[in-house]
TORTORTI-101953 format. One record per residue (C-alpha): x negated, z negated, y negated; residue in three letters. Coordinates in steps of 0.001 Angstrom, whole numbers, padded with zeros to 6 digits, always signed. Layout:
% TORTORTI-101953
XZYALA...
//
This chain:
% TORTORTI-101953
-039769+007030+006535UNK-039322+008549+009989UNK-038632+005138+011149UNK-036462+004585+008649UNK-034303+007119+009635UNK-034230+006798+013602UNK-033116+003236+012766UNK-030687+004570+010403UNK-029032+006778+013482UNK-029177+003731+015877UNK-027075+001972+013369UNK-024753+004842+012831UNK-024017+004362+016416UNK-023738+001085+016768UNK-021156+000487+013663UNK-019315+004074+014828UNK-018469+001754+017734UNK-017442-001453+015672UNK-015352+000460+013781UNK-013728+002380+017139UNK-013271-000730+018572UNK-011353-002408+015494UNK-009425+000722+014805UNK-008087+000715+018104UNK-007275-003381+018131UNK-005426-003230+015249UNK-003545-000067+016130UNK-002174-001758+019139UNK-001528-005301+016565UNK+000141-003378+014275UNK+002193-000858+016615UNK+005478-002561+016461UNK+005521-001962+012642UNK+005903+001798+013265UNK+006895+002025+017011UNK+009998-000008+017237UNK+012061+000138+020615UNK+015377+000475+020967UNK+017499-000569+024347UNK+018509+002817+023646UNK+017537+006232+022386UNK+021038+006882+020843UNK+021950+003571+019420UNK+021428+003289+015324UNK+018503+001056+013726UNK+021718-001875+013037UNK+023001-002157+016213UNK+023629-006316+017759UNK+022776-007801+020869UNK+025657-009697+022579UNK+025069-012311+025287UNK+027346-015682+026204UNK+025643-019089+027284UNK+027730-019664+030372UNK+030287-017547+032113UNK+030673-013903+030765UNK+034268-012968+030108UNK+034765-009759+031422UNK+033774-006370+029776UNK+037645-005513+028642UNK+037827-008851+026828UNK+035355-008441+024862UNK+035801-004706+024205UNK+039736-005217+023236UNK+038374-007331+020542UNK+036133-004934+018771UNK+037738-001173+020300UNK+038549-000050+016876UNK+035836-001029+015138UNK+032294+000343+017230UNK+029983+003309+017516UNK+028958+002814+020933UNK+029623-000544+023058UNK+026874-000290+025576UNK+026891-002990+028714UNK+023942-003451+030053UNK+022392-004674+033167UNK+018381-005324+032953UNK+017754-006245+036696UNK+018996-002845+038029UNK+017947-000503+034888UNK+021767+000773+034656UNK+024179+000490+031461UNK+027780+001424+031388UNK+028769+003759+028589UNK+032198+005714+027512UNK+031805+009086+029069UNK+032728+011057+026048UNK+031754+014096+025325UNK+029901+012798+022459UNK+028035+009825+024369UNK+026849+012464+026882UNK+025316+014378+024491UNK+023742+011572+022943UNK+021493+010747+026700UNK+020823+015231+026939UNK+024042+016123+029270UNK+026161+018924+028339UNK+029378+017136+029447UNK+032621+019333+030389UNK+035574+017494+029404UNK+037425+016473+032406UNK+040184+014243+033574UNK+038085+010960+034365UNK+038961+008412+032109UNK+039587+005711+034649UNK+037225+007080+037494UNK+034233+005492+039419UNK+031634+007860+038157UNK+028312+007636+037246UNK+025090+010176+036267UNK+021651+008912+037429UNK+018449+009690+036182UNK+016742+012767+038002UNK+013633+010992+039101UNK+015668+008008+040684UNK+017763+010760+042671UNK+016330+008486+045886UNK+018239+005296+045092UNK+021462+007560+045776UNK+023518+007547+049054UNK+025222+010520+050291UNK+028668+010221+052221UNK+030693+013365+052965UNK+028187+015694+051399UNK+028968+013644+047888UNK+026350+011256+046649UNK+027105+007588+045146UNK+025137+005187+043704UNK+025235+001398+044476UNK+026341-001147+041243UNK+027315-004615+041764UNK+028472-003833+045721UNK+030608-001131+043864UNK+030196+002173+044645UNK+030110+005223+041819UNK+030488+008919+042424UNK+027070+010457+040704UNK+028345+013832+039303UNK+025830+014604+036767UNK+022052+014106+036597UNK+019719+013019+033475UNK+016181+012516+032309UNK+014767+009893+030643UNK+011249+010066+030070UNK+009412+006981+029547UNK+005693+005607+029963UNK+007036+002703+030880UNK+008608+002218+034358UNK+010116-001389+033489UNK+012070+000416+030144UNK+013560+003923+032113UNK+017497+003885+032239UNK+018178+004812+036072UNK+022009+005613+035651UNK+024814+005533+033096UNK+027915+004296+034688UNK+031822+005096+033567UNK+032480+002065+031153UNK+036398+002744+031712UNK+036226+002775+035294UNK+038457+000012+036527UNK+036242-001943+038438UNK+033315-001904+035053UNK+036233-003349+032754UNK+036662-006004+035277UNK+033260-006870+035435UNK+031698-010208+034183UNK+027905-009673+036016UNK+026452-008505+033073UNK+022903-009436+031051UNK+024729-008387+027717UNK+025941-005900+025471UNK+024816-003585+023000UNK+027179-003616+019835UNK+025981-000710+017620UNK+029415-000844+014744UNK+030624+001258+012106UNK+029946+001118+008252UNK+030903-002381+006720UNK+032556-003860+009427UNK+029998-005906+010323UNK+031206-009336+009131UNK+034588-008667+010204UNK+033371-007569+013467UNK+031148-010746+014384UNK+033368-013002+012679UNK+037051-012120+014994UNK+034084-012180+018197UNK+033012-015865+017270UNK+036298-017230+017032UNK+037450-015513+020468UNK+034242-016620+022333UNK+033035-020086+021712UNK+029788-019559+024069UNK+028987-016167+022456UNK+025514-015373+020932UNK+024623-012128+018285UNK+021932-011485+017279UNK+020788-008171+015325UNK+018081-005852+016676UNK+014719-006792+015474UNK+012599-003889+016505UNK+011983-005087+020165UNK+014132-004338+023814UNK+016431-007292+024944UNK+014196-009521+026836UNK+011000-008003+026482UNK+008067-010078+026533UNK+005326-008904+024600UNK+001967-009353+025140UNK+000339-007409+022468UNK-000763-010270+020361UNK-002961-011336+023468UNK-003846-008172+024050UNK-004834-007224+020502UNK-007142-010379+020295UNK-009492-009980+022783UNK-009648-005987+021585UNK-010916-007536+018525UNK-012778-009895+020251UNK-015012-007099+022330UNK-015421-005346+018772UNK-016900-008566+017148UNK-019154-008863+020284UNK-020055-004871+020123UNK-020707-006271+015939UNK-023008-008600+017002UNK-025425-006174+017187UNK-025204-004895+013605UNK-027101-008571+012803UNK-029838-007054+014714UNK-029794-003755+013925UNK-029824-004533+010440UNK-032057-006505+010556UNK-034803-004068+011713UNK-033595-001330+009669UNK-034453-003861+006482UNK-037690-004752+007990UNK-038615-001106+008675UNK-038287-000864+004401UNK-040481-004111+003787UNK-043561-001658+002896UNK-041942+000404+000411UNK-039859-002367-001307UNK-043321-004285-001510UNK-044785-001224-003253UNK-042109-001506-005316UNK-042125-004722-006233UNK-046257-003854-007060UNK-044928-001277-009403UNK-042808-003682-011287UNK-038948-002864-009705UNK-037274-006272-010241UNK-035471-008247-006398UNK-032144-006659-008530UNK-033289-003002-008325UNK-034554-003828-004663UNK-031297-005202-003559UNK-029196-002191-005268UNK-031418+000484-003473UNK-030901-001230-000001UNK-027339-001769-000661UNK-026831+002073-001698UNK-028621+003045+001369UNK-026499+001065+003689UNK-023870+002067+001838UNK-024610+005898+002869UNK-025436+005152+006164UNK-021827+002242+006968UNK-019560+005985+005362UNK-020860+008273+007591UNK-020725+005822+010375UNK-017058+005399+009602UNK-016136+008960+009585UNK-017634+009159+013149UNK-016134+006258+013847UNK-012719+007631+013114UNK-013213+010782+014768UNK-014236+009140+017825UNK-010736+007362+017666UNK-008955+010120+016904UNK-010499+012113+019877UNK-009652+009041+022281UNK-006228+009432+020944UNK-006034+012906+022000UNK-007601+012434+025250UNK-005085+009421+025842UNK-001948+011684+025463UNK-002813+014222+028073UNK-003816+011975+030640UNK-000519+010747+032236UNK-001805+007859+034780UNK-002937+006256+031040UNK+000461+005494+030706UNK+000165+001617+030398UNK-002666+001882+028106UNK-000648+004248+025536UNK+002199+001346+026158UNK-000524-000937+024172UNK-002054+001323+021944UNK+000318+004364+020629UNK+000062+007723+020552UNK-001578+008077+016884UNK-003637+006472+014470UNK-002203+005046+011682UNK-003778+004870+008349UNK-003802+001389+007492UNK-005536+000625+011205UNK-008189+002947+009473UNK-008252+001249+006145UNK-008133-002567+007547UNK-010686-001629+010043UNK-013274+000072+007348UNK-012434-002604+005109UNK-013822-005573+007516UNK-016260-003795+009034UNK-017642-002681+005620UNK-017889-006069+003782UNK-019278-007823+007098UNK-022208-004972+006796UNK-022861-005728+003201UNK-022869-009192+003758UNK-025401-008700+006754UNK-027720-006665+004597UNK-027805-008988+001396UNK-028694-012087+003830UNK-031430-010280+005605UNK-032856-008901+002309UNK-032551-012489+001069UNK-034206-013691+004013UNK-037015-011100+003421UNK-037533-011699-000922UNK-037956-015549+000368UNK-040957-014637+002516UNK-042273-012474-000285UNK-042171-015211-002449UNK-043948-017548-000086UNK-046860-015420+000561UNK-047730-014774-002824UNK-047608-018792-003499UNK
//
């Protein structure tokens, strides 16, 4: 019996870490169902992405078309990690700047993200910021905090401004509209722009590839390896019973009765190995959050455990167990049966 049960704690461990490892792959597979990334905190959940096959017409073109009928019209430039936005009092709330109202409607203004004060050059004891070969007069600063370098906004830049209404250098434009004038909206831009393309926000950033699926896989790839082991582990823990179920089967309990107490007993022994299991994720979570060079890998994973990771996760690793049992206690009733031929 004391075998038994050190084999019983050796596969506790070894199925705590199957089920660690599968929690954690399927977290990062199924992240995007409750993560989803906007191109921008502020912007609503029905907001369209705007880009033209060819020449862009300039921003005020397209702008004149919908100006009545938009939330926020949000031009965006993905090489340089700037967008151009109205600098309302409103909009500057919306990106955590308490904006005083003044008289620059039409200026060359911009406010840049406090950790990217560096890409700023100072002239006459005033700093600008570089966009395009035009230069912007920074007079507010920001913070955007992001684990991800690659999706930080470095500066917001005066979407009025002259020189941003005349500009065609853009990657696109974020169209976030009003209540039921959607149709209307992305009908009028069609038949203005023959080259135009919209497409609504489907949970990802504009132009982000994503890797996760990759990723995921060959998380779930080291937990099948790490399950390998169960075969083996399994397998001794049902050999380690072989004298007792033989005693049994002396005493008249039937290969059904056998099979039911060895599948009760692994039964026991897969639950508590899932609770640790879980804990152990749950503590990598929390260790993952307040280490900040893990950035990347709470990119992949998330910041919390879902339930259904949890549920698919106990789920596969549970029936694979069973199955694992039944074959090797299968395995072991056919040898029975041969040496009493």
């Amino acid at each position: 019996m004391r075998e038994v049960l050190k084999k019983s704690k050796m596969l506790i461990c070894i199925l705590s870490l199957s089920i660690n490892v599968f929690i954690v792959a399927f977290s990062a597979m199924l992240l995007p169902k409750y993560e989803k990334e906007k191109d921008a905190i502020f912007l609503s959940d029905e907001y369209y992405i705007i880009t033209f096959l060819g020449n862009n017409p300039s921003v005020e073109e397209v702008r004149k078309v919908v100006k009545e009928y938009y939330k926020y019209f949000v031009v965006n430039f993905a090489w340089s990690q700037c967008k151009a936005i109205e600098f309302s009092t409103k909009q500057m709330e919306d990106i955590g700047i308490k904006w005083k109202t003044k008289n620059w409607e039409s200026e060359e203004i911009a406010v840049v993200n406090k950790d990217y004060g560096k890409i700023c050059i100072e002239t006459s004891n005033e700093k600008y910021i570089m966009i395009l070969g035009n230069e912007y007069k920074v007079v507010e600063y920001f913070e955007d905090k992001n684990d991800d370098l690659n999706k930080i906004t470095k500066c917001y830049v005066n979407l009025n401004s002259l020189k941003m209404m005349q500009c065609k250098e853009y990657d696109c434009i974020f169209l976030d509209l009003k209540a039921k004038s959607d149709r209307e909206v992305i009908d009028r831009l069609e038949e203005e722009f023959e080259n135009i393309k919209i497409s609504k926000w489907s949970g990802h950033r504009f132009q982000e590839y994503n890797v996760r699926g990759y990723m995921s896989g060959v998380i779930i790839l080291c937990g099948g390896v790490v399950f390998l082991n169960c075969i083996i582990f399994v397998r001794t823990w049902v050999e380690k019973q072989h004298k007792e179920l033989n005693i049994r089967i002396k005493i008249g309990a039937t290969t059904k009765k056998n099979r039911k107490l060895l599948c009760n007993r692994i039964v026991i022994v897969y639950f508590i190995s899932g609770v640790v299991g879980i804990l152990l994720s749950e503590l990598e979570i929390m260790i993952l959050n307040r280490v900040p060079w893990l950035c990347a890998t709470r990119e992949l994973l998330g910041t919390k455990i879902y339930i259904e990771t949890i549920v698919i996760s106990f789920v596969v690793v549970f029936f694979m167990t069973i199955f694992i049992t039944n074959i090797q206690f299968m395995s072991f009733n056919r040898r029975e049966q041969k040496s009493n031929v």
